[in-house]
N, C-alpha and C positions, 0 to 999 in steps of 0.2 A: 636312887642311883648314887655310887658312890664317887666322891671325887676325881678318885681312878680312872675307874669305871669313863665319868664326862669327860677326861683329857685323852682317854683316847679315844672317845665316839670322835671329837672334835678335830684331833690330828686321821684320822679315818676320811672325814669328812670333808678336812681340809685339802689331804691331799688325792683325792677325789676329786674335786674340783678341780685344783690346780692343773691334776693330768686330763680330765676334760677338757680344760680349757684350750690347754698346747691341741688338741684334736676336736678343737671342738668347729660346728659347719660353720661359714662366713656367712654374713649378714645377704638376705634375699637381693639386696642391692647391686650386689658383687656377682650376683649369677650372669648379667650379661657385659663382657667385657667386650666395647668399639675399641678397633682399631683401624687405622688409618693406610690405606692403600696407595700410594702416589704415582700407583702407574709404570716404575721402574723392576725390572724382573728380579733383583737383587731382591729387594724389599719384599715383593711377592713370594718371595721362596721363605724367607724368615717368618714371615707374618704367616704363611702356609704352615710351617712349622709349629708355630705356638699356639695356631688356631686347631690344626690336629689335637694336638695335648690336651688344650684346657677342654675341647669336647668330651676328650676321654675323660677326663677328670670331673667330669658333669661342669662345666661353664656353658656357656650359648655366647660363642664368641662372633660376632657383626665386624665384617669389615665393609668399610667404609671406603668409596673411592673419593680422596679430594689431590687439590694442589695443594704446594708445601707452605704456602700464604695461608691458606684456608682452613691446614693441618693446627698450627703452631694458633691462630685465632679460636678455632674449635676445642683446644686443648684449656685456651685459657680460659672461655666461654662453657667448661665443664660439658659440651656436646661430643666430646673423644674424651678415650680415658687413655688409651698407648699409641705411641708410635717409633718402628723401629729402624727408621731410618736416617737417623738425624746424622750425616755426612761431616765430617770437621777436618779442618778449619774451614770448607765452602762457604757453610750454612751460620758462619758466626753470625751475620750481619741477621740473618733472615730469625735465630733465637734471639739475639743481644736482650733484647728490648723485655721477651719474657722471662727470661731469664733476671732479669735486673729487677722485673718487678713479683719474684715468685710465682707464678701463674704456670707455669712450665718447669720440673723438674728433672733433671739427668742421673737414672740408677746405676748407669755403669756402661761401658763399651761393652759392643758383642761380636765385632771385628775387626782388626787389626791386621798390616799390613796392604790395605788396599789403597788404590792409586783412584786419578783423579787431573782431566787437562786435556785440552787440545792437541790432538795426534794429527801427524799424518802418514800415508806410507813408506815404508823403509824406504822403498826406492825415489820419491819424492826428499827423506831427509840426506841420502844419500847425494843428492844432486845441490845441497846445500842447505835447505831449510830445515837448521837444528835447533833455532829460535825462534822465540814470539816474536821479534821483529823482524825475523828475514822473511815475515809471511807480507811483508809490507813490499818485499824486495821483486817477489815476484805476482803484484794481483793479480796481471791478467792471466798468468797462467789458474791460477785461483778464482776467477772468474770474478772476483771480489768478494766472491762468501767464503761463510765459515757455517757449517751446519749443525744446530743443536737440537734439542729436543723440546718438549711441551713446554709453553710461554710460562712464566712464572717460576720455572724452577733454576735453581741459586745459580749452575753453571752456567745459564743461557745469559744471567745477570752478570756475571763475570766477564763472560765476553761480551756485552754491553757493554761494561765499564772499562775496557782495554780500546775495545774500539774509539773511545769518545776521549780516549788520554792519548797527546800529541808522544809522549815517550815511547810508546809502545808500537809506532810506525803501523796502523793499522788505518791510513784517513779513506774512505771511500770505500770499506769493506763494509757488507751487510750481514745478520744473522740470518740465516735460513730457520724458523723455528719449524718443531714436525712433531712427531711422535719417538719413541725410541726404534719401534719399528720401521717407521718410514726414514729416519737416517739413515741406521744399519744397511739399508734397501739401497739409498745412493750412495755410502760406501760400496757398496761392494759390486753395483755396477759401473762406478769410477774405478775401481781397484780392477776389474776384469778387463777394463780398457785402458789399463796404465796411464790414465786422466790423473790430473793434481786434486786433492782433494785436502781439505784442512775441516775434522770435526771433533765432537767432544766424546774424552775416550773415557773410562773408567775401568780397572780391576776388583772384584772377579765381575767375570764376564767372558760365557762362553766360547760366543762367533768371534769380539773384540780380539778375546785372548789366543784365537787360530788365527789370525790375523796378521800379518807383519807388518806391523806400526809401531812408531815412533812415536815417545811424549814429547813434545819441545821442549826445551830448558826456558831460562827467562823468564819467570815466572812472577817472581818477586814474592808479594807478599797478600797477593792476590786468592789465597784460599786454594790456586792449584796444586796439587804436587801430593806428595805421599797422606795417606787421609785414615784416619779411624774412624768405625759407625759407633752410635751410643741409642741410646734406651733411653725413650723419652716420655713420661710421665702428666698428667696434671697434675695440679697440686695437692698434694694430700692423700693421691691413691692411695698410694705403699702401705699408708694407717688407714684407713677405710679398709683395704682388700690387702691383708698381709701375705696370705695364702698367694694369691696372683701375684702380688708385689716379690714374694721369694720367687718364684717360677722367672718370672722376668728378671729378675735378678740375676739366677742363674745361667739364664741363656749365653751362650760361649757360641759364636762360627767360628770358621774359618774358611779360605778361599778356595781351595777342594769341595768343600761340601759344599759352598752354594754353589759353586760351578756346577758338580752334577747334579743340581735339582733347578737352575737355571736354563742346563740346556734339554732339559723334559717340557719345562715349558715353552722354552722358546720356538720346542718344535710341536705345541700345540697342547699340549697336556695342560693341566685344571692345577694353579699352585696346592691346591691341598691335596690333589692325587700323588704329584712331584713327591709331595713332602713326605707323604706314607708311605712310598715306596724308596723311599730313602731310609726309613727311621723303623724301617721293617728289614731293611739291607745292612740297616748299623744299629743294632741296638743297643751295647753299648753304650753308644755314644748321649742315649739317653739317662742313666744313673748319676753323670754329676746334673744335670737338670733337675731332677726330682729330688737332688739332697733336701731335706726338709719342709719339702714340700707335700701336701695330701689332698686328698680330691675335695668337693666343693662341699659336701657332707663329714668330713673328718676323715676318710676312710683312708685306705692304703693306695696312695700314688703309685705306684710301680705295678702293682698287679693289675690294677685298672687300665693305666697304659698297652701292658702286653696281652689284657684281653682284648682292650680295642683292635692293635693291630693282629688281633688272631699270631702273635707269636710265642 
């Protein structure tokens, strides 16, 4: 064979490879991608979302239900690989620590503009309580609680840590802990009997957001108040599973779209039902997700998508 001849078997062959490699299938490792459930309907609608996808895209996506203690341990512990709900600035305290020692890594926000804090009823702020401290002013109408949701998680800890600081005029007030459901539940049959009610609110969010509430002001520096989600990793996914690591990458919400796949669930519906009748109602909305992205075998992300959802 002549010189020629072997530079260009070689550049042939090279770049064979090379375009292989850009398509080529992710390590058997990377087929099952856990991710991490915490029980909040936000989270359930996203996590619904990506677990649609990566199925179409052949992954065997496991979700996992923990708390956000147990999420953020599990992460560093290599027993979770994603979680996408890491709330900020709430949740500083609750990553600091893995964050500080690599174990936990953040790919990117995946919503923006949502909110985050202790509400109460318009007509309750109306009567004066426009601040954290003015819930001080009036406990008994407040009966002395403030009602949050499942133990462990950062806002319940927030209002812990307000309660137990003499500035914040809360002395003698209790947390109600519960579910998000079982809150929502006594909002709204204090709200139906024009009862005083102080609990923890969040955007988006369906019922919340039909709701006429007030966030408090006074917040400080307390983690409440305007908030972005981010994309939270172990260490080293991204290079182990590049293919999943772009997917998550690219994930983009916003507060429309989880709201209507929030209140499918909330009225009963299966988050990965929500999410395919969402992503079958927007498809669109799929194309920057899949930028450079391919299914678990190399193949074409986008056609796989829209065969899964039969569009």
């Amino acid at each position: 064979m002549s010189r020629m001849k072997s530079l260009a078997v070689a550049i042939g062959v090279s770049t064979f490879l090379s375009t292989g490699a850009a398509f080529a299938a992710e390590p058997e490792s990377c087929k099952v991608v856990r991710l991490s459930d915490v029980g909040w309907t936000d989270i359930q609608a996203t996590t619904g979302v990506a677990s649609v996808l990566l199925t179409a895209l052949g992954y065997e996506p496991q979700v996992i239900q923990l708390s956000v203690p147990v999420t953020y341990a599990s992460l560093k512990n290599n027993d979770l690989d994603v979680f996408l709900g890491n709330w900020m600035p709430s949740m500083t305290n609750d990553i600091k620590d893995y964050t500080a020692d690599g174990s936990v890594e953040t790919i990117g926000v995946n919503l923006s503009g949502a909110g985050y804090g202790i509400v109460v009823p318009t007509y309750v702020a109306e009567a004066g309580v426009k601040t954290l401290t003015d819930l001080g002013k009036f406990k008994d109408k407040f009966n002395g609680k403030i009602y949050g949701i499942e133990a462990g998680n950062d806002g319940n800890r927030i209002i812990l840590d307000m309660i137990k600081n003499p500035a914040d005029n809360l002395e003698g007030f209790e947390l109600v802990e519960s579910s998000e459901a079982g809150m929502l539940t006594q909002a709204e049959q204090s709200m139906k009997a024009n009862e005083w009610i102080a609990f923890l609110g969040w955007t988006p969010h369906p019922v919340m957001g039909a709701m006429k509430i007030t966030y408090l002001d006074g917040m400080g520096d307390s983690g409440f108040g305007e908030a972005t989600v981010s994309t939270n990793v172990r260490k080293g996914y991204v290079q182990e599973c590049p293919n999943v690591g772009k997917l998550l990458g690219n994930l983009k919400f916003n507060l429309a779209m989880e709201g209507e796949m929030m209140d499918a669930i909330l009225k009963g519906g299966n988050a990965n039902d929500a999410a395919t009748a969402w992503l079958k109602a927007n498809p669109d909305a799929v194309t920057p997700w899949l930028a450079g992205v391919t299914t678990f075998d190399g193949g074409d992300a986008a056609a796989a998508v829209k065969a899964a959802l039969g569009s």
